[in-house]
C-alpha atoms as one frame of an Amber mdcrd trajectory, in Angstrom:
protein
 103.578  79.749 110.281 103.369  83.338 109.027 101.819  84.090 105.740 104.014
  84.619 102.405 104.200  88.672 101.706 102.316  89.958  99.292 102.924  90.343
  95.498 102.136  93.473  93.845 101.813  94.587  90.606 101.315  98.318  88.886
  99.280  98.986  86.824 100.279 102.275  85.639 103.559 101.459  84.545 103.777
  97.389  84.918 106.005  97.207  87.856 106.715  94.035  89.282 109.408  93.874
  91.638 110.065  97.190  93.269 107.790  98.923  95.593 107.568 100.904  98.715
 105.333  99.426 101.711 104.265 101.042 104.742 103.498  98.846 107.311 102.236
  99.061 110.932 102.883  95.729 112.947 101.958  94.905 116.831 104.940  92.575
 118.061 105.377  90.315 121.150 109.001  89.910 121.629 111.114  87.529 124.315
 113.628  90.263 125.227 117.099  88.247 126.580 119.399  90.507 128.002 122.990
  89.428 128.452 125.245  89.631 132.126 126.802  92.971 129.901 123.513  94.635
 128.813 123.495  93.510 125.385 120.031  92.837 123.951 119.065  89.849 122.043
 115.680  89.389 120.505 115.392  85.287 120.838 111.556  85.362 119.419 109.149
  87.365 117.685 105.463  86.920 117.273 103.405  89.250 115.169  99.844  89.866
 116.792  98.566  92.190 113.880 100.207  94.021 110.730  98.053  96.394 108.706
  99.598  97.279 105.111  98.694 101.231 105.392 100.214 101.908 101.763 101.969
 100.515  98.967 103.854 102.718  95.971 105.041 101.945  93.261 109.049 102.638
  92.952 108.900 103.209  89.794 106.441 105.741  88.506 105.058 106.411  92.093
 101.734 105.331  91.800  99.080 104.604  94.629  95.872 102.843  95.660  93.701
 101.788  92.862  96.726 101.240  90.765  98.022  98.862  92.868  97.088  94.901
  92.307  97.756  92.485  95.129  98.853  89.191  92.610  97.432  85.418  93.757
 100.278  82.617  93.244  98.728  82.305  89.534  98.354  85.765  88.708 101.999
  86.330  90.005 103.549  83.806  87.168 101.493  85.079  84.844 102.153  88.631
  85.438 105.950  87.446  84.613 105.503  85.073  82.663 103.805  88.259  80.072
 106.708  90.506  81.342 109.445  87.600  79.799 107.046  87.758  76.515 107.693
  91.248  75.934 110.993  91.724  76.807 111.751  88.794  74.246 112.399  86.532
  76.773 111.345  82.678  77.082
């Protein structure tokens, strides 16, 4: 079972939700070809992914301003979020 993405969080401008990630993965694929030549990829097993950058969307900032959330830090990154928008 693969593991769940990563969360992120800026810290610059308190960006939650929208970033840009470059990523370079190493793939074994079953490759079925039909009688017609049309490809269909039936399985897909990732043998390494390295996370080369992530950017924020928003204000467009890198590295060190970047968090990677845990499951707790994650709800209460928007659970503070809800707080100051006025939300519940």
């Amino acid at each position: 079972m693969a593991a769940p993405p990563s969360r992120y969080r800026c810290s610059a401008c308190g960006n939650l939700t929208r970033f840009d990630v470059t990523v370079t993965r190493r793939v074994k694929e079953f490759h079925h070809f039909s009688v017609g030549g049309e490809l269909e990829v039936e399985s897909a097993e990732v043998l390494a992914e390295d996370v080369e950058e992530v950017a924020c969307r928003w204000c467009g900032a890198t590295g060190e301003a970047i968090e990677v959330l845990s499951g707790d830090a994650v709800t209460d990154a928007v659970t503070d979020r809800a707080d100051a928008a006025g939300g519940v």
